[in-house]
C-alpha positions in Angstrom: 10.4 14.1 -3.1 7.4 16.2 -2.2 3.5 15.3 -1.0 2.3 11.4 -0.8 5.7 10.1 -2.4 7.6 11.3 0.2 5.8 8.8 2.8 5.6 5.8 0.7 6.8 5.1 -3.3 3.1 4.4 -4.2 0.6 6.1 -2.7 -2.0 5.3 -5.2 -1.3 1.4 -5.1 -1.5 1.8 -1.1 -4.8 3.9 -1.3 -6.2 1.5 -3.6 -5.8 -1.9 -1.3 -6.6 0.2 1.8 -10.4 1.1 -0.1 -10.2 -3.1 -0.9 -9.4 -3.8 2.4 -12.0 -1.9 3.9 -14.3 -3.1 1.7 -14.2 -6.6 3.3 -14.0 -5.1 6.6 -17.6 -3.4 6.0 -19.1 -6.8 4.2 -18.2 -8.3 8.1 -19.9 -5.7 9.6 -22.5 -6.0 7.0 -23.1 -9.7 8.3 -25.9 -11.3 10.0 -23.3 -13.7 11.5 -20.9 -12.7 13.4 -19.0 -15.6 14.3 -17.5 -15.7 10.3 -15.6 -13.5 9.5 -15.1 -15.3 6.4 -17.7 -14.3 3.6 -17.2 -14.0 -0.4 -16.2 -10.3 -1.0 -12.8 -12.0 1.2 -11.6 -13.4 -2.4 -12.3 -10.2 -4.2 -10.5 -8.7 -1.8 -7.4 -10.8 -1.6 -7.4 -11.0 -5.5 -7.0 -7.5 -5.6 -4.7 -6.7 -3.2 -2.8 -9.7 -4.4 -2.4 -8.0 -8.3 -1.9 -4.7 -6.8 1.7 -6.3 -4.9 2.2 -7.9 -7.9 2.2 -4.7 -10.4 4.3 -2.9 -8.1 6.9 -5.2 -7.9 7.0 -5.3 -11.7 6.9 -1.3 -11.7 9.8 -0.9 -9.3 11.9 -3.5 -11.5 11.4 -1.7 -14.6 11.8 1.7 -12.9 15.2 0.6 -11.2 16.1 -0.4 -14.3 15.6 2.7 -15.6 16.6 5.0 -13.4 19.8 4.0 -11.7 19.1 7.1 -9.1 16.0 5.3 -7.7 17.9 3.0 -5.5 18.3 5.9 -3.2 14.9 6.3 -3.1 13.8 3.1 -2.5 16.5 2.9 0.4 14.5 6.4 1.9 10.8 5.6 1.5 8.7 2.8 2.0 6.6 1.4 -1.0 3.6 0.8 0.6 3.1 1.0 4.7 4.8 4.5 5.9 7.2 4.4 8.5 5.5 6.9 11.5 9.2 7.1 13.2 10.6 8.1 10.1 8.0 10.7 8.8 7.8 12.5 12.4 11.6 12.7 12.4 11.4 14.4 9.1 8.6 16.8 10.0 10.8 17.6 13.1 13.6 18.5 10.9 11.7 21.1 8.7 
C-alpha cells in the first residue's frame, strides 16, 4: 500500500471524525461558560462519529468478504488511529 492507506485502512473516515471532533472542541472554546463542556453541537458530534464507526465496520465486512487477501491487510494497518511505533519503524526501513 502507498500514501494515507498505508498508515490507517480509512483515511477519509478518520479525517472526517477528526474535522467532527474538532468541531465540538471549537463550539467549547466558542462558549461563554467555561465550566460545561457540554453544549448541543456534542450530539451532532457523537452522532456523526457514531455512523462513521458504524459504515466502516459494515465496509470492512463486505470487503473481507470480498477480498480474501485483505486479512493481511487488516493484520498490517490500523483502520482508524495510526500506530506512531509502527509507521517510524517503517520510515526507518526505507
Amino acid at each position: 500500500q502507498s500514501g494515507f492507506f498505508r498508515i490507517v485502512r480509512k483515511p477519509n473516515y478518520a479525517a472526517e471524525q477528526m474535522i467532527w471532533v474538532s468541531f465540538f472542541l471549537f463550539s467549547i472554546a466558542a462558549q461563554k461558560e467555561v465550566a460545561s463542556i457540554w453544549n448541543w453541537s456534542a450530539i451532532g458530534s457523537v452522532l456523526l462519529v457514531l455512523l462513521f464507526q458504524g459504515s466502516g465496520w459494515f465496509t470492512e465486512k463486505i470487503t473481507m468478504a470480498k477480498y480474501p487477501s485483505y486479512k493481511d491487510y487488516v493484520k498490517r494497518v490500523p483502520l482508524y488511529i495510526p500506530s506512531m511505533l509502527d509507521n517510524w519503524l517503517k520510515l526507518k526501513q526505507e
